[in-house]
N, C-alpha and C positions, 0 to 999 in steps of 0.2 A: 631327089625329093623336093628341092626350093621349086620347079614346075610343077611339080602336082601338090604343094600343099593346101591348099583347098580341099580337095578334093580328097586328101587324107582325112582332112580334119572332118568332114563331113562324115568321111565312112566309120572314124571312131568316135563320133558322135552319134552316129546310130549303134554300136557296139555299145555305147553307155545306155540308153534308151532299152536295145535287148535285156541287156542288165537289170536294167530297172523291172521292165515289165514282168522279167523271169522272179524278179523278187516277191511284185503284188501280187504275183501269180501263187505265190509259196502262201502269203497272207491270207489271199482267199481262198486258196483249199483249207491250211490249217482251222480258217474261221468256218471252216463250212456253209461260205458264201457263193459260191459258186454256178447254184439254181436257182439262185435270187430273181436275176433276171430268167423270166418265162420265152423271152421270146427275142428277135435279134432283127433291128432298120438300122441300114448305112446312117442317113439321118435322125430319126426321129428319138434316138437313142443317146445321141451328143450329148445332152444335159440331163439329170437326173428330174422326175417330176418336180414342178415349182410351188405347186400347190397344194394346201392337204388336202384337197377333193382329189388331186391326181394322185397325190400318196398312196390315197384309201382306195384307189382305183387300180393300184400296181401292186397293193396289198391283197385285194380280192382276189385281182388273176394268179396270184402265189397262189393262194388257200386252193388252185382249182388242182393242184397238182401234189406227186406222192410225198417228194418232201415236208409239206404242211402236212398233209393226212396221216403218214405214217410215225410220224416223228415228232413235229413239232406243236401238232395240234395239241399233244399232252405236255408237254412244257411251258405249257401259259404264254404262248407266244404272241409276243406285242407288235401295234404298229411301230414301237419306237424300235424293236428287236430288228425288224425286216427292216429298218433305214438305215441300220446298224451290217448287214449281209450284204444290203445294195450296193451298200456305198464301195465297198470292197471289190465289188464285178463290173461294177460300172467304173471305177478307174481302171483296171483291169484292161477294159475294151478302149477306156479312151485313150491309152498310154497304148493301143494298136493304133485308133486313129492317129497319134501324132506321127509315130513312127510312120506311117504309111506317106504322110506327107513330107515328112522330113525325108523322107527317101524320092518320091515323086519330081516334087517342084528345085529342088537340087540340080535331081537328073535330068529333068528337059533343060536345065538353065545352062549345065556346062556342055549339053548336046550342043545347044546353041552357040555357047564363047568358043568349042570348040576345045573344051580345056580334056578331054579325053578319048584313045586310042582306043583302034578296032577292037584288040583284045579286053580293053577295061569297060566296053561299053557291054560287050556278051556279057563281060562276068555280072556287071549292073543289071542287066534283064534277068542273067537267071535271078540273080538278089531280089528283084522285083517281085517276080513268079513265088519264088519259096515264101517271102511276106504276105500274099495274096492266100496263099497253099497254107499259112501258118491259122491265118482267118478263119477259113473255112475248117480246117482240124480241131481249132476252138468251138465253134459252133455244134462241128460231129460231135465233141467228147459230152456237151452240155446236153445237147437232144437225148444222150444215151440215160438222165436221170430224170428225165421228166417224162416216161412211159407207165412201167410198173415198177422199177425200182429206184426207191430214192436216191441212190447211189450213182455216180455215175461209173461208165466202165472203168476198169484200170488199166487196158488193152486200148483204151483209148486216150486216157488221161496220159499214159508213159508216152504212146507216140505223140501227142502234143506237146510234152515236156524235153523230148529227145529232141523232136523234130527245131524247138525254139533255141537247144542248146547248138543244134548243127548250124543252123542260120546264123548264127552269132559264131560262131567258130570259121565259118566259110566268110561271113562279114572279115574278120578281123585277118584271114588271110589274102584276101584282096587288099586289106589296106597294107599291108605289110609286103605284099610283091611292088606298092608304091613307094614304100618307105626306103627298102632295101631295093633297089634296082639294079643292081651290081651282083655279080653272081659267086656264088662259093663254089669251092671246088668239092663234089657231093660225095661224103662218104657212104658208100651203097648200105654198107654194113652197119651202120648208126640207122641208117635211113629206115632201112628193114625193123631192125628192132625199137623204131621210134613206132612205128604204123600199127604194129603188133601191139605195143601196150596202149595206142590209141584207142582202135577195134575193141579191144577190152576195157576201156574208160567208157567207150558207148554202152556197152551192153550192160555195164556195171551201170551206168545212168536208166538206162530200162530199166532196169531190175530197182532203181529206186523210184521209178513211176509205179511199178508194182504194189512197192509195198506201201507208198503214199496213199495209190487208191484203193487198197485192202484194208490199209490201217492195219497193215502186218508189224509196227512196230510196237504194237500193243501189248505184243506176247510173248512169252520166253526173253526176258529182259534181264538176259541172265547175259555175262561173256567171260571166258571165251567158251565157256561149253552152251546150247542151246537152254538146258536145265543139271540137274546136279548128276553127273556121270554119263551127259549126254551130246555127244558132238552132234550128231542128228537126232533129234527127237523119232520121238515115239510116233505121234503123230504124221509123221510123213512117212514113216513106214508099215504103219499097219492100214493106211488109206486103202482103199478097195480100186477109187481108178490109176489110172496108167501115169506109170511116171510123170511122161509130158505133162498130164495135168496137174500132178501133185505139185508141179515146179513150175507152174505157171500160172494157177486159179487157186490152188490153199494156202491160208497164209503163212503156216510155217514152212514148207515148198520154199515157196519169195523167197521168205525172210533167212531162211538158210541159204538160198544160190546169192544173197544180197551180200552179207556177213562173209560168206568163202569168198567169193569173189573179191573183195576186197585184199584178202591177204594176198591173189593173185595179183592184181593190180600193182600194191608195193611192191609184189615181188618182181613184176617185169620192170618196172620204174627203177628200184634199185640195180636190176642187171644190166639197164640201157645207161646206167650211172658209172658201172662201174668197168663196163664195156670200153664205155668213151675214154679210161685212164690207160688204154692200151695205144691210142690216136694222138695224135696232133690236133688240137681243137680251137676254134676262133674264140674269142674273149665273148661273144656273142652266145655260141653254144656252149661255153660252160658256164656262163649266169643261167640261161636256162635250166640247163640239167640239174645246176645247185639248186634254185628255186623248184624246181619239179621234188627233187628229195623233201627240202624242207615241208615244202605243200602236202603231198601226199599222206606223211606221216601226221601233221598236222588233221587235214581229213579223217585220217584213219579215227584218230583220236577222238573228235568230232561225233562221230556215226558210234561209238563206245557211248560216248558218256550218252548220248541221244537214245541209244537203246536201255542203259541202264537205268534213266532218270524217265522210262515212258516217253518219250516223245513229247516235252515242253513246247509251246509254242517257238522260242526263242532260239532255242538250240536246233529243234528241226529244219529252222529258216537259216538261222547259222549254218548247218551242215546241207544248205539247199546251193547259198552262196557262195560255199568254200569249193562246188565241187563244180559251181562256173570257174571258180579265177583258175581251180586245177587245169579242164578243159583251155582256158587263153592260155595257160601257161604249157600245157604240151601243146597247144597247135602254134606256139611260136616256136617253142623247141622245136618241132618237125617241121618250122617252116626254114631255123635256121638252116639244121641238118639237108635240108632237100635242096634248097634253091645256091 
C-alpha cells in the first residue's frame, strides 16, 4: 500500500466525487430540474449564464420545450423558478466535468512517474471509458424529455443511475486490490453467495431507477401490504398487458418488484451473514458482513418510512444515499471474500 498511496488516494477521491455527483443527481431529479438544461457543449456549458439577457435567453429556449408547455406554463412559472432548476443540472454536469479531470490529468501524470502497473493502467482505461460512457447515458436519458414527453424515460433514467452506481463500485475495487495487495485465501462458498446477493442489490437499484422515473412512490403508500388486504394490488392484476410490462412500465408493477425485492435482498444478506458463522473468517470479512447487516436493515427501513411518508424530498435522497454506502459496503465485502 506505502507505494501506491497516491494513487489510492486519488482513486478514493474519485469515489467521493461519484458520491457526490450520485447525490445532486438525486437533488435534481427529486426537484425536477433535470430538463432545465435544453441542450449539452463540453465548453460553453462550464458556467451558468452571467447575465440577465443570457438568463432570459436560456429561459426562452426552456419555454420552446414539453416540460414548460405541458406543465409548467400553468404554474406561473418564473425566470427566478428556472434559475432555481438550472442551478441543480448544471452542478450536476459540472461535478461530471471535475470528475472527468480529476480522473484524466492524474492518469497521464502517474503514466508518466511511472507510479502504476500493467494491470492498474487497463483497470484505469476501462475507468476512463465507463466515465466518458456515463456522459453520454446522461445526455441519452435528458433527450428522452425534451421530445413529446415532459418526462424523461425511466428505462433510461435507471440505466444512468445503475450504470453511475457500478462505476463507483468498480472504482472503489481498483482501489482496494491497491490497498490490500496481499491475498486471502478465497472461500469459494462466501464468494458464491456474496455475488448472488450482489446481482440482486443491482437489480434492486434498477428497479429504484424505475420507480424514481415513474414517481411509483406516490401510490399505495401503504406497507407491508400494497393496500388494505392486498400483497399485490389490484391494479397489477387486472392490467390488460403482459406481465413483462406490468413489471416494467406500470407503476404499481415497479413499485411491487421494488418493495419484494427488498425482502429478498435482506434476505440473501442475512444468509451470506449467517453462512459465514459456519467458516473461519478474517477480521476484515467480518466488519464487513456486520456492517452489510447493520446497513441493509437500516435501508430496509429507509425505503418503509419513504413509501409511507409519500416520498419527502429528504428521505427519498436519504434512501438514494444509504443504498450507495450499501453497494461500497458489499463490493468491499466481495472484495474481501474474493481476493
Amino acid at each position: 500500500m506505502k507505494n501506491n498511496k497516491s494513487v489510492i488516494y486519488w482513486l478514493l477521491s474519485g469515489c467521493i466525487l461519484l458520491f457526490i455527483m450520485v447525490t445532486v443527481g438525486g437533488i435534481t431529479r427529486l426537484t425536477n430540474s433535470g430538463l432545465s438544461m435544453t441542450d449539452w457543449h463540453l465548453v460553453t456549458d462550464t458556467f451558468p449564464p452571467l447575465t440577465e439577457e443570457k438568463w432570459q435567453a436560456a429561459f426562452d429556449e426552456y419555454k420552446k420545450f414539453p416540460e414548460y408547455q405541458k406543465i409548467n406554463i400553468h404554474n406561473d412559472f418564473q425566470l427566478s423558478d428556472y434559475k432555481f432548476i438550472y442551478f441543480w443540472e448544471w452542478f450536476h454536469r459540472f461535478i461530471g466535468r471535475i470528475i472527468g479531470l480529476v480522473f484524466i490529468i492524474p492518469f497521464v501524470y502517474f503514466l508518466i512517474k511511472k507510479k502504476l502497473n500493467s494491470e492498474t493502467i487497463k483497470k484505469c482505461i476501462i475507468l476512463l471509458g465507463m466515465g466518458a460512457f456515463q456522459g453520454f447515458l446522461g445526455w441519452f436519458m435528458v433527450k428522452s424529455g425534451l421530445i413529446d414527453n415532459p418526462d424523461v424515460s425511466h428505462f433510461r433514467l435507471a440505466l444512468h443511475l445503475t450504470f453511475a452506481f457500478i462505476t463507483f463500485a468498480y472504482t472503489l475495487w481498483v482501489a482496494l486490490d491497491l490497498i490490500y495487495p496481499d491475498k486471502n485465501e478465497v472461500n469459494k462458498t462466501l464468494r458464491k453467495y456474496a455475488r448472488i446477493a450482489i446481482v440482486f442489490l443491482v437489480i434492486q437499484i434498477i428497479y429504484g431507477g424505475f420507480v424514481a422515473g415513474l414517481n411509483a412512490g406516490l401510490i399505495h403508500n401503504h406497507w407491508p401490504l400494497m393496500s388494505e388486504g392486498q400483497f399485490l394490488h389490484d391494479s397489477v392484476i387486472l392490467e390488460k398487458d403482459s406481465w413483462l410490462l406490468r413489471l416494467t412500465e406500470g407503476k404499481s408493477g415497479v413499485q411491487f418488484v421494488h418493495r419484494t425485492m427488498a425482502y429478498v435482498v435482506v434476505g440473501l444478506i442475512l444468509f451470506l451473514y449467517f453462512q459465514s458463522k459456519k467458516f473461519a473468517v478474517s477480521t476484515q470479512q467480518k466488519n464487513g458482513l456486520n456492517a452489510l447487516v447493520f446497513i441493509v436493515f437500516l435501508q430496509f427501513l429507509l425505503g418503509v418510512l419513504t413509501l409511507l411518508f409519500g416520498v419527502p424530498m429528504w428521505l427519498g435522497l436519504t434512501h438514494q444515499i444509504m443504498a450507495f454506502i450499501l453497494l461500497a459496503t458489499m463490493t468491499y465485502t466481495l472484495h474481501r471474500l474474493s481476493k
